[in-house]
N, C-alpha and C positions, 0 to 999 in steps of 0.2 A: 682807427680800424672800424669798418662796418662793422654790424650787429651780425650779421652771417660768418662775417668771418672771425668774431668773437667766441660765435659758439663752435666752431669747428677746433678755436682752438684750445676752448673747457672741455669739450667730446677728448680730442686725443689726451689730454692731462689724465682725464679720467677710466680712460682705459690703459694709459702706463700704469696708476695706479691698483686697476683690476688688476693687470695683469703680472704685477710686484706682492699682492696681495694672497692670490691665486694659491700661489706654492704653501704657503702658510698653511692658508686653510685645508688642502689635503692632508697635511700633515698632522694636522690636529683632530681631522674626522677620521682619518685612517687609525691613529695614535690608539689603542687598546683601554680601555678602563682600566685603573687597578681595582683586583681584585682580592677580597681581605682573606687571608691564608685561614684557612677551617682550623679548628683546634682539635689534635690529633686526637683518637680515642682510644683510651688506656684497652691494652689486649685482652686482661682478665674481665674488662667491662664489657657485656653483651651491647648490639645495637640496637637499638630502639627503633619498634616496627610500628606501622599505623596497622591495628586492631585489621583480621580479615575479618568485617561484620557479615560476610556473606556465608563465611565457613563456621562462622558461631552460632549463625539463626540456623543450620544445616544440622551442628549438631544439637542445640537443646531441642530438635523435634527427633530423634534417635534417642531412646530409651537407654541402649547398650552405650551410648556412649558419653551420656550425662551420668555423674557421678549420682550413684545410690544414695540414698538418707543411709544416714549413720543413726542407725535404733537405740544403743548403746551411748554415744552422745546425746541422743535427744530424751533420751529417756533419764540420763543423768542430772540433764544440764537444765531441763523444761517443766513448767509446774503442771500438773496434772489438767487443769483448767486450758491452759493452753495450746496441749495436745488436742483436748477434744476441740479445741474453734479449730484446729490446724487442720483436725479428719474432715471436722462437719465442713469448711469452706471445699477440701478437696471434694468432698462428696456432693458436695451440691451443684459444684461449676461442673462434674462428669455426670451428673443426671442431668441438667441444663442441658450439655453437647447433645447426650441421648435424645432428650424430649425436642428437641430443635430436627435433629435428623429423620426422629419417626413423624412428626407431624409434617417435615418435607415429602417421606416416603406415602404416606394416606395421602396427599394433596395428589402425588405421581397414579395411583392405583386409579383414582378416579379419575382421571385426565386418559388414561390408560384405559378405563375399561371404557370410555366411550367411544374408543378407538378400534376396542375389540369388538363394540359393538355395532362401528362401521366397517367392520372387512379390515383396519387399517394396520391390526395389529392382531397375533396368535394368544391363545390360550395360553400357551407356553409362560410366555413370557409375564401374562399376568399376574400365573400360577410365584413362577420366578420371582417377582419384587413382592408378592404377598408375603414371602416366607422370610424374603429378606427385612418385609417393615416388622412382621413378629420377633424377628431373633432383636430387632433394635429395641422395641417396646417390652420385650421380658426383660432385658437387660436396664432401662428405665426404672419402672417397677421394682427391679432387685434394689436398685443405688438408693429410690427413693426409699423404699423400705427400710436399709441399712443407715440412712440419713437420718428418718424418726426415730430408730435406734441408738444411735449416737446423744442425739438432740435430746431423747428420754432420760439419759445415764444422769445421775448423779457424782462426780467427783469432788473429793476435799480440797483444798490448799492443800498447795506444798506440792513438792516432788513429790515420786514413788517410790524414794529409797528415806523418804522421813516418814512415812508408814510403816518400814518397817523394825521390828525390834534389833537392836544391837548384835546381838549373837544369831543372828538369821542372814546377815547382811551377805556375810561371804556366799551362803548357798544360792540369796538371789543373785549375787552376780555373776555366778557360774550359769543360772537360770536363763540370765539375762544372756552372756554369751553365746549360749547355746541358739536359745529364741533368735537372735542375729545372726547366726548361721545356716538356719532352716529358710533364713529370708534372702538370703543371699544363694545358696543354693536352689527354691523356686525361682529365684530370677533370671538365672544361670539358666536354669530347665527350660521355662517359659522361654528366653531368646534364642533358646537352640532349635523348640518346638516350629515357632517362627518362621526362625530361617530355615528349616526342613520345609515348608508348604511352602513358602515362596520361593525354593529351589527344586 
């Protein structure tokens, strides 16, 4: 048998066996994976959600809708020492925001009034952010004040309920009660106040 006609007759072998083979392979690509059965989840068992971090960052910047300090536990629970680093770091990081904002607002005034002093901008509106970098800067001033007041105190160890005598105790925590009432009722007041001016 010539060499030609040798390969013609490996060529047809080899495509009987393509085409024997053929069926197979669809059958095996087509064929489905198995897939391993979920393990049912008990009804009384809630389902487990991935965190919405979009709705959580939404609400800790909502006042109304992050949970209040509890006065009453932290005043139980926290040594006297403690509280005061807890006011003075709050106090410090809300006069920071203050001092950052008005020193933004003085930088705007002057940028602003050269503007007013080319035709490019009103009186008005001068008048307008002047009043608004005061109301930031009195309120700066107030925190910082309140800040070296804090900073100034002297507190003892210990809680505020180991200051006091034994037979005094119940009236402070009726005191204390009360005092967590007024704070929670301001707060209530102040987010109603709020949302009246922005409605």
């Amino acid at each position: 048998m010539s060499r030609r006609g040798w390969r013609s007759r490996l060529a047809e072998v080899l495509i009987r066996w393509g085409s024997a083979l053929q069926p197979t392979r669809s059958l095996l690509s087509a064929a489905p994976m198995p897939v391993e059965a979920a393990e049912p989840v008990p009804p009384d068992q809630p389902v487990e959600r991935p965190p919405d971090h979009r709705r959580q960052a939404a609400a800790a910047k909502l006042p109304g809708v992050r949970a209040p300090l509890s006065i009453e536990r932290a005043v139980r629970s926290r040594d006297l020492t403690v509280l005061k680093r807890e006011a003075c770091d709050a106090l410090a990081a809300l006069g920071a925001a203050h001092a950052v904002v008005t020193s933004a607002r003085l930088a705007q005034i002057q940028s602003l009034r050269s503007e007013v002093d080319r035709g490019e901008a009103s009186e008005d509106d001068l008048v307008e952010l002047a009043g608004d970098y005061q109301a930031w800067q009195n309120d700066q001033v107030r925190l910082f004040d309140a800040l070296a007041l804090v900073l100034g105190m002297g507190v003892p160890d210990g809680r505020a309920f180991d200051q006091i005598d034994t037979g005094m105790k119940q009236a402070a925590q009726a005191h204390l009660a009360a005092l967590a009432a007024e704070y929670q009722r301001r707060l209530l007041s102040e987010q109603f106040e709020a949302g009246e001016k922005e409605g």
